[in-house]
Each structure stands twice: as structure tokens, then as C-alpha cells.
N, C-alpha and C positions, 0 to 999 in steps of 0.2 A: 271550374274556376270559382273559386268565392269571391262575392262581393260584399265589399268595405263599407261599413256603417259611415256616413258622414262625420259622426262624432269619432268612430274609429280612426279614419282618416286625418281627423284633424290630430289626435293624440299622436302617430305617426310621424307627423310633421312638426309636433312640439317637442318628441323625442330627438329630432334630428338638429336641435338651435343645441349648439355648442354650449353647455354649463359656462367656461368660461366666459363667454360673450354676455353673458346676463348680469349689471352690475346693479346694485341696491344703490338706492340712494340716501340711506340714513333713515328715514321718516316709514318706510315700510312698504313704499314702491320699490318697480324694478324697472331699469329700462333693459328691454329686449330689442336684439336687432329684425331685421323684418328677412324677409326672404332673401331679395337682392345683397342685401348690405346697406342702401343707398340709405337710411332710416334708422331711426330708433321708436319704438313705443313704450309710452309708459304707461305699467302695468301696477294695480293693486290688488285688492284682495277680491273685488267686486268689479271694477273696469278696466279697461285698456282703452290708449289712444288712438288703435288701430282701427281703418273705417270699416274692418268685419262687425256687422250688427248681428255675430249669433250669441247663444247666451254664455259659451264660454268659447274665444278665439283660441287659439294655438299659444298666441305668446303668455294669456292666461294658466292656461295649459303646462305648458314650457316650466312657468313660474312654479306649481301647484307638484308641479313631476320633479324637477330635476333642484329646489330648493329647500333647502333642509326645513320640515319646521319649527325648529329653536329659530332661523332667520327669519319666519314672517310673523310680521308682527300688522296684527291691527291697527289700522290708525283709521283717521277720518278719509275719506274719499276725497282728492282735491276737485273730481269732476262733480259729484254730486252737486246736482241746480248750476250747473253751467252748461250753457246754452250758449254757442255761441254764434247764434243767427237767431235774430229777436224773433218774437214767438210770435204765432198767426194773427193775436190783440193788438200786438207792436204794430205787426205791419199794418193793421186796418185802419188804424191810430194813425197812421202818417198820410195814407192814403185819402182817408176822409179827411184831414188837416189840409191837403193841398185840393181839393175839390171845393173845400170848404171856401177856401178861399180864390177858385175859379168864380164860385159862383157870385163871392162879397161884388167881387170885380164886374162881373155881368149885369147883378143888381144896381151897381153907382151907375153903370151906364146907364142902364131904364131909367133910373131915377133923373138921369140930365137931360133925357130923353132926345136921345142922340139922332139927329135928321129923322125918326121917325120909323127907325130900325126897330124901337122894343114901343110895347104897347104896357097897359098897367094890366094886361093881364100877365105879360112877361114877368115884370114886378111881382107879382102876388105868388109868380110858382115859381122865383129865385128866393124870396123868402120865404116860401113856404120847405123849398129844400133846405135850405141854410139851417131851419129849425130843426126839421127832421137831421142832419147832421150831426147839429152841437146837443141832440137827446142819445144818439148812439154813442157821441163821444165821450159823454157824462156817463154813462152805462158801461164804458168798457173800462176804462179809469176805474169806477167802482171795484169792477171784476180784478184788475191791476191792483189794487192795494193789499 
């Protein structure tokens, strides 16, 4: 019995998506339908929608195999730099932003010196977090622009 290269396999599975089911959409995508039916992905020259991360999926494939090419036309990537779950800076960025301001809140209380709960040495290491905060937030802003 032989066994099927993974890239084999997938070319197999892009032979089987029906020509007719693959509609362009003008601009040089294609949307392909997914295994089930229940879906469409749209496909370029360079990506697809679909959540397969290998370097060419099937409905790529699909495209590459069964579309003539006088149809494919080059265009820009509409996924190219979309992201769309903010990126590991974002989230740090938000997370230090609400700490940030657990701590402001911490600090007032020392500072009113609430029954005797915070001491000034409390004070000294809420703002000495606070600093060290709004220096990594400055820093990553940087890195953000």
C-alpha cells in the first residue's frame, strides 16, 4: 500500500471541490466552498480564509488546479496586515493600562491613609510600580508606531 504525501493529499481533496462551486469575485479572489458546504473561503493568490495554517490549503489548491490562468489575476492581498486579534503589544497595552490604574487607586488610598491599612512604605512601591508601568507603556507605543 502507498502512502500519500500530506501535500499529495491535500491536492486530492482540491481536485474533488467541484469547478463549478468556485466563484471569482471580480478583484482576483475566489470564494471556495469548504468540505461540508456549510462555508465559503476566500481565496487569493497568496491566502485563504480558511483556518488550515499550511502553506498552500486545498481550496488554494482548488484555485491553482481547476482555474484557468487567463482568470487569475494578481491583485493586492485584502488579508495582508490584518490581524484580527490585536497583537501580543495590544494586549500588554491594555493589561498594564488596567493595572495601571489598580495601582493609581491603591496609591490615593495610602495617600489618605486609610485607618492605618497602607504605610508610606505602601506609597513608595505603588509608585514606584506606577513609574515602572507608564516606562513600559511609553516603550511599547514606541514599538506601535
Amino acid at each position: 500500500m502507498q502512502t500519500l504525501s500530506q501535500t499529495e493529499r491535500r491536492i486530492q481533496r482540491a481536485e474533488s471541490i467541484p469547478l463549478d462551486s468556485i466563484k471569482p469575485d471580480g478583484n482576483g479572489g475566489y470564494w471556495v466552498p469548504s468540505s461540508d458546504g456549510k462555508r465559503s473561503y476566500y481565496v487569493t493568490a497568496s491566502s485563504c480564509s480558511c483556518p488550515d495554517r499550511a502553506p498552500k490549503c486545498k481550496h488554494r489548491l482548488a484555485v491553482e488546479l481547476l482555474c484557468p490562468p487567463s482568470r487569475s489575476v494578481v491583485v493586492a492581498d485584502p488579508f495582508e496586515g490584518f490581524d484580527p486579534e490585536p497583537s501580543a503589544l495590544e494586549r500588554e497595552l491594555a493589561e498594564l493600562e488596567a493595572r495601571r490604574g489598580y495601582y493609581e487607586k491603591r496609591l490615593e488610598s495610602a495617600n489618605r491613609g486609610y485607618s492605618g491599612r497602607f504605610s508610606s512604605l505602601d506609597a513608595q512601591k505603588y509608585r514606584h510600580k506606577i513609574a515602572r508601568i507608564q516606562e513600559r507603556q511609553i516603550q511599547i507605543r514606541e514599538l506601535l508606531k
